[in-house]
C-alpha positions in Angstrom: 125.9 129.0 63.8 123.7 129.9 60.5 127.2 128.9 58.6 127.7 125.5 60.3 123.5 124.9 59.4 123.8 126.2 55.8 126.9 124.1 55.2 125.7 120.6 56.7 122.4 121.6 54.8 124.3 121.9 51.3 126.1 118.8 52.1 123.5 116.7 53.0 121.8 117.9 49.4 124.7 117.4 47.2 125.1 114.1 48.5 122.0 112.3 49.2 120.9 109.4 46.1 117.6 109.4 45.2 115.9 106.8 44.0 114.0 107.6 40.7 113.1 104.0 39.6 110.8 102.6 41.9 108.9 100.4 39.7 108.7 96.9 40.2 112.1 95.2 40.3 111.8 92.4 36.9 115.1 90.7 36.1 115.2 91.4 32.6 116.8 88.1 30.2 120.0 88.2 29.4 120.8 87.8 25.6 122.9 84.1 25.3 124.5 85.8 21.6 124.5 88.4 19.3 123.6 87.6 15.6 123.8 90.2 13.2 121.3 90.5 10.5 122.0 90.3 7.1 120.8 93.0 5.1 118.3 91.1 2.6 116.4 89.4 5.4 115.1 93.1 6.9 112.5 95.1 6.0 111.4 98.4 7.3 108.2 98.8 8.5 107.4 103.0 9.7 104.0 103.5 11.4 104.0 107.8 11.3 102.5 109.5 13.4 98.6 110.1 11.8 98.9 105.9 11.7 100.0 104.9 8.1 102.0 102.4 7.3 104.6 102.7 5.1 107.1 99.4 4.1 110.3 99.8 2.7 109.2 103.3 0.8 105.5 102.6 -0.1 102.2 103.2 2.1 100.2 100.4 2.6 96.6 99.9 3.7 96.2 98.0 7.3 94.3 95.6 5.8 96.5 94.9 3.2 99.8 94.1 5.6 98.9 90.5 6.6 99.0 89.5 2.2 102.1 91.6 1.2 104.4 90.2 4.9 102.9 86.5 4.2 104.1 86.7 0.4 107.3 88.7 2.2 107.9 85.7 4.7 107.1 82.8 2.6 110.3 84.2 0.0 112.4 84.5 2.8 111.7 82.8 6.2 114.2 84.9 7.9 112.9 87.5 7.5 113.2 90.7 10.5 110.7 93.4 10.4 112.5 96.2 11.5 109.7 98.1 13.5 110.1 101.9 13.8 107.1 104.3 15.2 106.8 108.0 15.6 106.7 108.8 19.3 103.3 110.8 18.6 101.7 107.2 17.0 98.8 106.1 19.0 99.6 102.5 20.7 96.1 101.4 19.4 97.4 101.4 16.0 100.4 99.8 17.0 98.6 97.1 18.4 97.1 96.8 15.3 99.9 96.3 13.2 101.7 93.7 15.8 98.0 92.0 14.7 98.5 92.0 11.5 102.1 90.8 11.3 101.3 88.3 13.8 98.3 86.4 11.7 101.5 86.6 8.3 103.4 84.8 10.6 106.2 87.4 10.7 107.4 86.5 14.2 110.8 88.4 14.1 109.9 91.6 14.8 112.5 94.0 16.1 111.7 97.7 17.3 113.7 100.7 16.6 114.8 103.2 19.0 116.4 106.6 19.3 119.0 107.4 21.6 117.7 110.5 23.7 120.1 113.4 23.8 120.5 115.3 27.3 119.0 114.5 30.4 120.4 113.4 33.2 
């Protein structure tokens, strides 16, 4: 009888589905097409992770973003800001930069992920 219990017990475990995502249920947009973007209308922006700014291999002052992406924007209105944060960057900061690009007009903003390794 303890067999029988610990064998429908296993089973029931190995394949019951849990639901791990039970936030709200959005519809997310779907993209209409895929562009690719040409090299000379990127630039990278890194926030680290004690909040400085660095753009395409020099640090910048926060105050001094909105002047260099408006003279960045007006040479080339096509311009993507490729957005890439250190995990440990406070979202304040963040904030503030999406600010500052934001009053220069640099609309296209596009963040930068890392694929996690592992996991489920």
């Amino acid at each position: 009888m303890a067999d029988i219990a610990f064998l429908l017990l296993v089973f029931f475990m190995t394949t019951t589905v849990f639901n791990i995502d039970r936030g709200p249920q959005i519809k997310l947009p779907a993209a209409q097409r895929v562009e690719k973007t040409k090299r000379k209308d990127t630039m990278s922006l890194y926030v680290d992770r004690n909040g400085n700014i660095n753009i395409d291999g020099r640090y910048v002052a926060l105050e001094l973003l909105p002047e260099i992406m408006t003279e960045e924007v007006a040479a080339n209105p096509n311009l993507t800001v490729i957005l890439k944060a250190d995990r440990s960057a406070e979202y304040g900061r963040l904030m503030e930069v999406f600010q500052q690009l934001q009053k220069s007009r640099a609309y296209k903003i596009s963040l930068s992920t890392e694929l996690e390794t592992g996991g489920l």
